[in-house]
N, C-alpha and C positions, 0 to 999 in steps of 0.2 A: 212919333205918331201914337197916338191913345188908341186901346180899345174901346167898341163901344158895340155894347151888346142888344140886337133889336127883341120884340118882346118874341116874335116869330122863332128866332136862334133860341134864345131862353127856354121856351116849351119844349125845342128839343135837349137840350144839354140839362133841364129837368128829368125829364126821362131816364135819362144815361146817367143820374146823378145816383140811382136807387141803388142800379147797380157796380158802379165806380165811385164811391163816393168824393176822390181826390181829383176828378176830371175838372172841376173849374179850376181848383189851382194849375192843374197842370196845361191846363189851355193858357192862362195867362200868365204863365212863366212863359212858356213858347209864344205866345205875342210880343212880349216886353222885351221880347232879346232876338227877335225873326231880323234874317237878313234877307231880306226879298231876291235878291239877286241868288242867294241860295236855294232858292223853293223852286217848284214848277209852275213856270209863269201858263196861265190855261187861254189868257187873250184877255182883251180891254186890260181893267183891271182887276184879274181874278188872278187868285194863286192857291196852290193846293199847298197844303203845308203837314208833316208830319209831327204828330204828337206825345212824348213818352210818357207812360200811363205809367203809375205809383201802384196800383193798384192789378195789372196784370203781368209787371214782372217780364216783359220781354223785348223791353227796349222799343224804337222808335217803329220799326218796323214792326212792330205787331201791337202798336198802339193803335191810335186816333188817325183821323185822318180827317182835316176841315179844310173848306174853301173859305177864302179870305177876299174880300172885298175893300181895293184902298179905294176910300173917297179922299180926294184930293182937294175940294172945295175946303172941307173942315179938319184935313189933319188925322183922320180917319182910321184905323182899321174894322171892317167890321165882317165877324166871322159870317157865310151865310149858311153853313150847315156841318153837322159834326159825324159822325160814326164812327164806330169800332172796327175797326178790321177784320176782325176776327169773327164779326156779325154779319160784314157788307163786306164784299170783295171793291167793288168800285161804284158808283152813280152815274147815274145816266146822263145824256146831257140833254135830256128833257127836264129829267128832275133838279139838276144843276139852273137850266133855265127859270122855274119855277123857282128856285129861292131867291135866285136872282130878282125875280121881278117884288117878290115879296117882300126881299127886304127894302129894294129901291123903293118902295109904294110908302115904305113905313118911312124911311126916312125923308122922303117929300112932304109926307105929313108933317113930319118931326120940324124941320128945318123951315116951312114955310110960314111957321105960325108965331 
């Protein structure tokens, strides 16, 4: 499965870039090597997944935390939202729904054209 990052994801993990500046690498080491079956499957295909930050030094649990969207049509992962731990305790699952829809919306664009 390939990453693939929607512009929506992007604006956030810009954000988070100013002040982590190794969060993209370290997001796509832990895509490149995610065992799904190890992660917290959330429903359909969404999974939460933990991410070790370079950059604060306290291991997985007090990194990142992103929800992962597999599309299965194209081979897919696609993150649908990132945060810090140690900034967000957890997401709601309004706001979970809300990128949900967002990124599905982009990648219907993406993929129909």
């Amino acid at each position: 499965m390939k990453p693939y990052f929607t512009e929506h994801f992007k604006r956030q993990l810009k954000k988070l870039q100013k002040k982590f500046p190794h969060i993209r690498e370290d997001l796509l080491i832990k895509i490149n090597h995610v065992d799904l079956s190890h992660e917290v499957h959330i429903g359909e295909s969404v999974y939460k997944i933990r991410i070790k930050s370079r950059d604060m030094q306290k291991g997985s649990s007090g990194g990142f935390r992103s929800y992962l969207l597999l599309y299965r049509l194209k081979d897919l992962l696609v993150p649908l939202t990132i945060y810090a731990k140690n900034q967000k305790e957890t997401i709601s699952e309004e706001d979970l729904q809300n990128h949900v829809c967002e990124t599905i919306g982009e990648l219907l664009e993406l993929f129909q054209h």
